[in-house]
C-alpha positions in Angstrom: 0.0 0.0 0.0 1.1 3.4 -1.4 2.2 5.7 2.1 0.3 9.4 2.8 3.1 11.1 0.8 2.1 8.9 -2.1 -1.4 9.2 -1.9 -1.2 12.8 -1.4 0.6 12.6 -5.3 -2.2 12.0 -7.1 -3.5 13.3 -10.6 -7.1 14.6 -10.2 -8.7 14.3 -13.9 -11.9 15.7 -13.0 -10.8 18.5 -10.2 -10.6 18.1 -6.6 -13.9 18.5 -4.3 -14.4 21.2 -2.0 -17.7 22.6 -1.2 -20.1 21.4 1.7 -21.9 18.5 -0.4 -18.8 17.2 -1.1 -16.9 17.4 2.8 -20.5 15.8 4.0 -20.0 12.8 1.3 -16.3 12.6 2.7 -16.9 12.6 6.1 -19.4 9.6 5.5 -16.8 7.7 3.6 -14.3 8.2 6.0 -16.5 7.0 8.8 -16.9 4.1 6.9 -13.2 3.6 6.1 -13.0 3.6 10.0 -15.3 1.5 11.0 -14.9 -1.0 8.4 -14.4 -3.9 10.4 -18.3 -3.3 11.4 -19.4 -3.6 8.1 -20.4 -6.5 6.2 -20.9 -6.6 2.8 -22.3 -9.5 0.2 -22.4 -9.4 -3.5 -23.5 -11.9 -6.2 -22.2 -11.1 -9.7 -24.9 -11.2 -12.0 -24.8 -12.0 -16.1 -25.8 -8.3 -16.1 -24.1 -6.7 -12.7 -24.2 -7.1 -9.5 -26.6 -7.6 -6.4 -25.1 -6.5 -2.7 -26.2 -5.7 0.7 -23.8 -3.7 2.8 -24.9 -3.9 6.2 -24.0 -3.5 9.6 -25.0 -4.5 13.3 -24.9 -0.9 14.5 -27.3 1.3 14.0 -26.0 4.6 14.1 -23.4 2.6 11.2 -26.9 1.4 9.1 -27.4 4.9 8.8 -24.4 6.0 7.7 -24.4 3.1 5.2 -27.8 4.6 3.7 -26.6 8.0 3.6 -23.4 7.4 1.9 -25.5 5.7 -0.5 -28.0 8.7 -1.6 -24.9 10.8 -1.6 -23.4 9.1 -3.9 -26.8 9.0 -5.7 -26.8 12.6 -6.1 -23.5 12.7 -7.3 -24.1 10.4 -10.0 -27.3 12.3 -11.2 -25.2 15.8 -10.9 -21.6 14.4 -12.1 -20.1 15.3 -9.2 -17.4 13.0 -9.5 -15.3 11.3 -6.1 -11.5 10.3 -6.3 -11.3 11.5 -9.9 -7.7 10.3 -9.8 -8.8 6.6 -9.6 -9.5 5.4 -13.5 -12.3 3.1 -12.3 -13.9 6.0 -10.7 -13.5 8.1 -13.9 -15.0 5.6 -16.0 -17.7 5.0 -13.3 -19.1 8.8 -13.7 -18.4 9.2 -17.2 -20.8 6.1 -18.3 -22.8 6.7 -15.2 -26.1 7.0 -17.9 -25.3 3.6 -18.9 -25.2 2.1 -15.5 -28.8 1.4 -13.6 -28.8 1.1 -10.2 -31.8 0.6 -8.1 -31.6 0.3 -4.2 -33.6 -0.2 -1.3 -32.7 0.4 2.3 -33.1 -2.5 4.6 -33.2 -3.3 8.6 -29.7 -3.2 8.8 -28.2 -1.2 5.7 -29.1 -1.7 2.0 -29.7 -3.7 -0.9 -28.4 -2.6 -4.2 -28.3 -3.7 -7.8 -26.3 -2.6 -10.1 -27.0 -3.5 -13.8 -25.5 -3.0 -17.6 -26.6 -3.6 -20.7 -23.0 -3.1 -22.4 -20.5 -6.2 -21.5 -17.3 -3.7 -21.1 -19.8 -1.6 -18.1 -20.4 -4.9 -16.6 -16.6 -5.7 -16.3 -16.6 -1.9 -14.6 -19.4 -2.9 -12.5 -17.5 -6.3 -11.5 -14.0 -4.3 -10.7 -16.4 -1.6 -8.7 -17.7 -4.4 -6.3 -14.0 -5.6 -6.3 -13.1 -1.9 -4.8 -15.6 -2.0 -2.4 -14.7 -5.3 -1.1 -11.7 -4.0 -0.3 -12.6 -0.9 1.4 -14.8 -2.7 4.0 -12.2 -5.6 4.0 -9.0 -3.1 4.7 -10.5 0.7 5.2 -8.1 3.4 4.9 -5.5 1.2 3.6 -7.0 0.1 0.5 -8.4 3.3 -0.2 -5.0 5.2 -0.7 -4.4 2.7 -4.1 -6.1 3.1 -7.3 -9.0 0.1 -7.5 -8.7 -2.7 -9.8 -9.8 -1.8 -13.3 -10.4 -3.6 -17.0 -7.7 -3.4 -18.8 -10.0 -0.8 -21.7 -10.2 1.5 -18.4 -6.5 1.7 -17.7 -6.1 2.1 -21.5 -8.6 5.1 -21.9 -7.7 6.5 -18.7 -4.3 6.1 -17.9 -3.0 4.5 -14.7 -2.1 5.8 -11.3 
């Protein structure tokens, strides 16, 4: 894992955030970068995508989880892109109108499906579960790196 100096090196490709919206949708992330080892997350790759619950058996944590969620609904609708240094995350927001997502919160987080029509955006939807997997698997570490990404990503948008 890359150290602060490092991570702090990045190229931004879409700008850097820095209005209220955007410090509210950080603070939730890094909540749950922090308290990662109470998450749990489950995912089932579909022909089309993905299914996942991310959950949690706190519930000041399930709500966290469900407002990190519309945040990064809103956004997705407003292309207000996160980590814009990342190539997955690039790719994510720039064929964000291709990607359908439909959620639900539950008891004890939410239920998300994530769906493509295109095979290369299901490969990005794939490598996006991948990502989060390893934020709630190793928080703050794994988010320093740039998340696993097709091989057509790193060729159209470079890599870290």
């Amino acid at each position: 894992m890359k150290d602060q100096a490092q991570a702090s090196a990045h190229q931004y490709q879409r700008g850097r955030g820095s209005d209220e919206s955007h410090r509210q949708d950080q603070a939730l992330f890094k909540q749950l970068l922090a308290e990662h080892g109470s998450l749990k997350r489950v995912s089932a790759l579909l022909p089309n995508g993905i299914r996942v619950q991310t959950t949690s058996d706190k519930p000041e944590l399930v709500l966290v989880i469900q407002a990190h969620v519309e945040g990064m609904k809103r956004r997705f609708a407003n292309d207000r892109s996160i980590r814009s240094w990342d190539p997955l995350f690039v790719a994510l927001f720039d064929y964000r109108h291709e990607i359908d997502m439909v959620y639900h919160n539950i008891p004890t987080g939410v239920e998300a499906v994530l769906t493509a029509k295109e095979p290369k955006l299901i490969e990005l939807i794939h490598a996006h579960n991948k990502t989060l997997h390893q934020f709630t698997d190793y928080g703050f570490e794994a988010s320093r790196n740039a998340s696993p990404a097709p091989a057509w990503v790193l060729e159209e948008y470079g890599q870290v």
